[in-house]
C-alpha positions as CSV (number, residue, x, y, z in Angstrom):
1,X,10.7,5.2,-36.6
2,X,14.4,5.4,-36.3
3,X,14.3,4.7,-32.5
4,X,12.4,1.6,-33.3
5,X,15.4,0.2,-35.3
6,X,13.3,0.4,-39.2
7,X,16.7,0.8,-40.9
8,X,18.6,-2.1,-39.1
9,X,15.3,-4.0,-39.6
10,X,15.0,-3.4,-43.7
11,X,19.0,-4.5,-44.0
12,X,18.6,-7.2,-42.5
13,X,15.6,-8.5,-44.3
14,X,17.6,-7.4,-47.6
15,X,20.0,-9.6,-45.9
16,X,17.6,-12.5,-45.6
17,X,15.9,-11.9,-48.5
18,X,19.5,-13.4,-50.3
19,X,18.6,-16.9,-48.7
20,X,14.9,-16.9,-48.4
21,X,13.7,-15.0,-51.8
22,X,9.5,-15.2,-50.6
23,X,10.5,-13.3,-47.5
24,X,8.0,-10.7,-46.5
25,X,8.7,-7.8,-43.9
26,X,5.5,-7.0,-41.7
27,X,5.9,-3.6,-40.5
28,X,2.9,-2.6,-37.9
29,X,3.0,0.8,-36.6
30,X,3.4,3.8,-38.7
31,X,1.1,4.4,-41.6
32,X,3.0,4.4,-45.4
33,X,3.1,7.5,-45.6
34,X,5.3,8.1,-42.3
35,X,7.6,5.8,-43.7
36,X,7.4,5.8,-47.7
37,X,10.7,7.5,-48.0
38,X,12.9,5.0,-45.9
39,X,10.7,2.0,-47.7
40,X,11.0,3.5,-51.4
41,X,15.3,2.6,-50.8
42,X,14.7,-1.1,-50.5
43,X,13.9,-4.3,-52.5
44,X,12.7,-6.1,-49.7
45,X,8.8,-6.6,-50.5
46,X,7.3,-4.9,-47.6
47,X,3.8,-5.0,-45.8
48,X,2.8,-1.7,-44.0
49,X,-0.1,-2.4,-41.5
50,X,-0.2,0.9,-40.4
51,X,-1.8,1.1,-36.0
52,X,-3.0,-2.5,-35.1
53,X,-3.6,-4.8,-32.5
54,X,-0.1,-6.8,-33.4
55,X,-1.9,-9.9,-31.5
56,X,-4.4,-10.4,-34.8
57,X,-1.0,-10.7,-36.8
58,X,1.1,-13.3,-34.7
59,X,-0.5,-16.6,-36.3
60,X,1.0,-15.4,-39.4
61,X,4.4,-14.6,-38.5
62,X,7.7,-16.8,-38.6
63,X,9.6,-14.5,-36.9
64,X,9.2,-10.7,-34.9
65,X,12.0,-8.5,-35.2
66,X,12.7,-5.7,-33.1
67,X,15.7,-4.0,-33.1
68,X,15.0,-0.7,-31.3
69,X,17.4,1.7,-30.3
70,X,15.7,2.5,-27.4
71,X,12.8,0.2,-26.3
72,X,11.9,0.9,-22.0
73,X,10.1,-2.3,-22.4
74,X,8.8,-4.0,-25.3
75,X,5.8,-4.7,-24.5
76,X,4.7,-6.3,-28.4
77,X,8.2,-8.7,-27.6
78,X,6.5,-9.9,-24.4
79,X,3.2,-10.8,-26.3
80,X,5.1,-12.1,-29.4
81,X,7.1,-14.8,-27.0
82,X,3.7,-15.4,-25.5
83,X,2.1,-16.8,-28.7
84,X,4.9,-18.3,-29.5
85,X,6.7,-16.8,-32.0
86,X,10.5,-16.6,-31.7
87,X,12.0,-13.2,-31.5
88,X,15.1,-11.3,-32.2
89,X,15.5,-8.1,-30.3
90,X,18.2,-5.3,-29.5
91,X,19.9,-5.5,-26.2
92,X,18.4,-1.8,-26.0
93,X,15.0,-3.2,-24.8
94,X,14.4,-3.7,-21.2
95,X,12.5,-7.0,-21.9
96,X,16.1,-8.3,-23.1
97,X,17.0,-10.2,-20.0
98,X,13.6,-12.5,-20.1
99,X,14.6,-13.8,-23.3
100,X,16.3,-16.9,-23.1
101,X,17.8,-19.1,-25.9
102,X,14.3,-21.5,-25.9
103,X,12.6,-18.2,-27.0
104,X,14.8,-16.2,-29.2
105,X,18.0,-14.2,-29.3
106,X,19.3,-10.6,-27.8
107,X,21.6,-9.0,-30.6
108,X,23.9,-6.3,-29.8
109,X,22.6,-3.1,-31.3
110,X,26.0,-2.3,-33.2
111,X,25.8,-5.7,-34.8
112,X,26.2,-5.5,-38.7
113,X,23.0,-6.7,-40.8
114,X,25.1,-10.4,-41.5
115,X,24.7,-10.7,-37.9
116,X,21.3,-9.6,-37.4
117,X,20.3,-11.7,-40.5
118,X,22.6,-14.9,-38.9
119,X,20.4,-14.4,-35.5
120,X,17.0,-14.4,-37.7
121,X,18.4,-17.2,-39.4
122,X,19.4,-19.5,-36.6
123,X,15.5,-18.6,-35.0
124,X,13.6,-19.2,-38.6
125,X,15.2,-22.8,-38.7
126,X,13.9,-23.8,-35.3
127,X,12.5,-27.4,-35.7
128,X,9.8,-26.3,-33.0
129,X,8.1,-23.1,-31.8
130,X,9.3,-21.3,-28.6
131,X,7.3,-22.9,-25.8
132,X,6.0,-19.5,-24.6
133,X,6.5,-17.3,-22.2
134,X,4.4,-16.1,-19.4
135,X,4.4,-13.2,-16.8
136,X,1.8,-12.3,-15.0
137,X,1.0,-8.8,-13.8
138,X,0.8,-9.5,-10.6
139,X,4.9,-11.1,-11.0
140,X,5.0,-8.2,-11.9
141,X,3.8,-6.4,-8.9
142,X,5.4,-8.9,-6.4
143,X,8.6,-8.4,-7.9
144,X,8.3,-4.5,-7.6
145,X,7.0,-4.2,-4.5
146,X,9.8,-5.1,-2.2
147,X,12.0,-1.9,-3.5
148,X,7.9,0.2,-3.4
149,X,7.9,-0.9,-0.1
150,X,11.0,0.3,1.1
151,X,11.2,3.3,-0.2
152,X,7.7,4.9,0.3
153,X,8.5,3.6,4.6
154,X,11.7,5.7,4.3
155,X,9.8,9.0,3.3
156,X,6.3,8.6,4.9
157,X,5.7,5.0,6.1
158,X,2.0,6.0,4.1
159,X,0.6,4.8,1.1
160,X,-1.5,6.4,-1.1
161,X,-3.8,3.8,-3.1
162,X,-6.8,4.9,-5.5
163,X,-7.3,8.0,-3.3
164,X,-7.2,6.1,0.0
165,X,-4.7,6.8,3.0
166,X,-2.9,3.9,4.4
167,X,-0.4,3.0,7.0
168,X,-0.3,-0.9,5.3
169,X,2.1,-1.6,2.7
170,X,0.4,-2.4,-0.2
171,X,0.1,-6.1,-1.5
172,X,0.4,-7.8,-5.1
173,X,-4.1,-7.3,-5.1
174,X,-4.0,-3.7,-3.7
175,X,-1.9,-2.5,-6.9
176,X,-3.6,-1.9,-9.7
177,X,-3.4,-4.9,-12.4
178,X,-4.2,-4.4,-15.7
179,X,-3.6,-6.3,-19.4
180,X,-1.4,-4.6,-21.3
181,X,-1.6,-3.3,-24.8
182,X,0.4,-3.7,-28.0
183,X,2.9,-1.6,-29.2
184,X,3.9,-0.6,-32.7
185,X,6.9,-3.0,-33.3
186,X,8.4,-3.8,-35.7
187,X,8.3,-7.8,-37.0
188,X,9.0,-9.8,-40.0
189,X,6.6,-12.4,-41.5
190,X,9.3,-14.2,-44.0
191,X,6.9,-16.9,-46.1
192,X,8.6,-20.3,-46.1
């Protein structure tokens, strides 16, 4: 769990857990036992849910925290912002452009855990949630299919789609859309 960020995550809860003394760090991914030696280093009280859907867990969080070292993605950030609950990730995950100051904060991986905590901080005091945030697969698709486009005319002009020869390009409905699933993350659930 070290590309996931788990150490950066635990200081700065330690960090937070100064100022807000009922905080509670919701960790949902790895099983205990994955993780029992990095956990048995910390004070910070610590829930370990183990493989879930993270979606049953969002009504009951203040805050998701994700400080990955390498994230492609993020999906889990994508949903968290989408029910509304602020987030604070590592400008190491590719969903770090999409979120804007109305839904949470991009902290530089190298941050210390004073800034981390000061970025969970400043999103735990919002007077309001986030508003939410919503994109579509088939943004998704449009956006994508521009550069598909061009690049499958330049070596075949054909496209291949569910086993079907083409000379069309494809459009946003010919691609496969699909929901996507939760990832383990991790996330904080500080009580307040």
């Amino acid at each position: 769990w070290k590309r996931k960020g788990l150490d950066i995550a635990l200081g700065t809860a330690a960090v937070l857990l100064r100022r807000r003394p009922r905080l509670k760090l919701l960790i949902i991914g790895p099983q205990f036992g994955e993780i029992q030696s990095v956990l048995s280093r910390t004070a910070v009280p610590v829930q370990c849910i183990g493989w879930a859907d993270s979606a049953t867990y969002y009504p009951q969080m203040d805050l998701m925290l994700h400080p990955a070292r390498i994230e492609p993605y993020g999906m889990v950030i994508a949903e968290a912002m989408a029910a509304r609950v602020p987030v604070v990730i590592s400008d190491r995950c590719g969903i770090a452009p999409a979120v804007t100051a109305d839904l949470g904060r991009v902290v530089a991986l190298e941050a210390g855990a004073e800034q981390w905590a000061e970025a969970c901080a400043a999103q735990l005091g919002r007077p309001d949630p986030p508003a939410g945030y919503a994109r579509s697969w088939a943004d998704v698709a449009a956006e994508h299919l521009p550069a598909h486009r061009s690049a499958k005319a330049g070596v075949d002009g054909v496209f291949h789609l569910d086993g079907q020869v083409t000379d069309a390009s494809p459009s946003v409905e010919d691609v496969g859309l699909g929901k996507g699933l939760g990832g383990a993350g991790i996330q904080t659930c500080p009580t307040r």
